[in-house]
N, C-alpha and C positions, 0 to 999 in steps of 0.2 A: 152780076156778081163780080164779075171781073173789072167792071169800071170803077165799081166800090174802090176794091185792090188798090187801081192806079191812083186813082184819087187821095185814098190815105197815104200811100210812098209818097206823092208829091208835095203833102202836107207835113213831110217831117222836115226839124230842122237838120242843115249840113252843118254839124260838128265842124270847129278851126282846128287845122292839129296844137295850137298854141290851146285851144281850150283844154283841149282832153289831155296834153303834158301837164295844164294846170291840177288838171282831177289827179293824173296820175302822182302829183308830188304831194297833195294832200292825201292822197291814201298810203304815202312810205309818209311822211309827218306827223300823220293820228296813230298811223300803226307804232311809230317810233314811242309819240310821247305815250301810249295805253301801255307800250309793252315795257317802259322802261320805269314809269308807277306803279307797277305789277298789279293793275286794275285796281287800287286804291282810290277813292276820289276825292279828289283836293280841297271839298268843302263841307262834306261831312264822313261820318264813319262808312257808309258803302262801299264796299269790296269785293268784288266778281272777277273771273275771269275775262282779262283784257280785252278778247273779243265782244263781251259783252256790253263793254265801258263805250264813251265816248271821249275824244280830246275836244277843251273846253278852251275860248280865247278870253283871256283876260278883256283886254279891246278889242272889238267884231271887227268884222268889214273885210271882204276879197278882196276889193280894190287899197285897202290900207297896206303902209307899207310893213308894217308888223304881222301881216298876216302870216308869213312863217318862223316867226321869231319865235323857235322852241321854249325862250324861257318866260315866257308870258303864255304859253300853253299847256295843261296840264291835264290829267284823264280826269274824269267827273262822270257820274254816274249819269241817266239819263232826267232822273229827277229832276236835277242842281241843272244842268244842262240847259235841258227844254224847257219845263215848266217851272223856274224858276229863277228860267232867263240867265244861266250862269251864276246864280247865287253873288252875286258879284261883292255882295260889302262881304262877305267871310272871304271871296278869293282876293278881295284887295288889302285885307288885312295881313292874310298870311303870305302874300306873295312877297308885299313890305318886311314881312320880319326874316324871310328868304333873301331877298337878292337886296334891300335896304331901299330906302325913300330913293335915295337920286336915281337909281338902276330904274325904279317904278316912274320916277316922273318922267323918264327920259324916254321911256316905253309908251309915255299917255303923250310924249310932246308930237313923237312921233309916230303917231296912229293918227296923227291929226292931215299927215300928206298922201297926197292920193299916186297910188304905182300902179302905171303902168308896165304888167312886168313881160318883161322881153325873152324870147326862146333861152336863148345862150343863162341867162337869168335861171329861167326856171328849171334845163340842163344841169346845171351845178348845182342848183338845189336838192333834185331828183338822187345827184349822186352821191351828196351830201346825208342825203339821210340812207341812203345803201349802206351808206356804210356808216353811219351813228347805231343801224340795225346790226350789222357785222359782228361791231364792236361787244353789246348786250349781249351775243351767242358765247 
């Protein structure tokens, strides 16, 4: 029994502290964008309590460099989300009559670069959304 033990410990991954700063800034960034939609979702009528919501990316991708670009993120129910992929032609509609064509294509030109993102990077970020949270109280 106890070999078992060792054996599972030594099969888990070692976490980067740069990874888990990463988790840690998307969890103040979804909390930000869920609590600041007041659990509304950006692509149909659905409305829950924030915790219940998810933040949704206009353009996906961790390694993109919009991946925490607040205004291309918005709360979405889990529906529009997951199982229908972001809903994306209703979030691309309204995100265009929101922030306007050039703000949207500037967001799609650059989701197209790949970031590698660096401590100090995702530090400021981390602090950044502390206090975008702050602010909402």
């Amino acid at each position: 029994m106890q070999d078992k033990k060792q054996r599972l410990r030594s099969k888990r991954k070692v976490r980067s502290p740069k990874s888990i700063l990463f988790d840690k800034v998307w969890d103040k960034c979804s909390e930000y964008v869920r609590r600041r939609d007041d659990g509304q979702c950006f692509t149909c009528p659905d409305k829950k309590d924030w915790k219940l919501q998810h933040a949704g990316h206009f353009r996906h991708g961790k390694t993109k460099a919009t991946y925490f670009d607040d205004r291309q993120i918005r709360c979405q129910c889990i529906a529009c989300n997951h199982f229908r992929n972001g809903n994306l032609g209703i979030y691309g509609v309204r995100l265009t009559a929101i922030l306007g064509a050039k703000k949207v294509e500037q967001i799609i030109t650059d989701s197209y670069k790949q970031k590698d993102w660096k401590m100090a990077e995702l530090t400021n970020l981390h602090e950044y959304f502390l206090n975008k949270l702050e602010e909402l109280e």
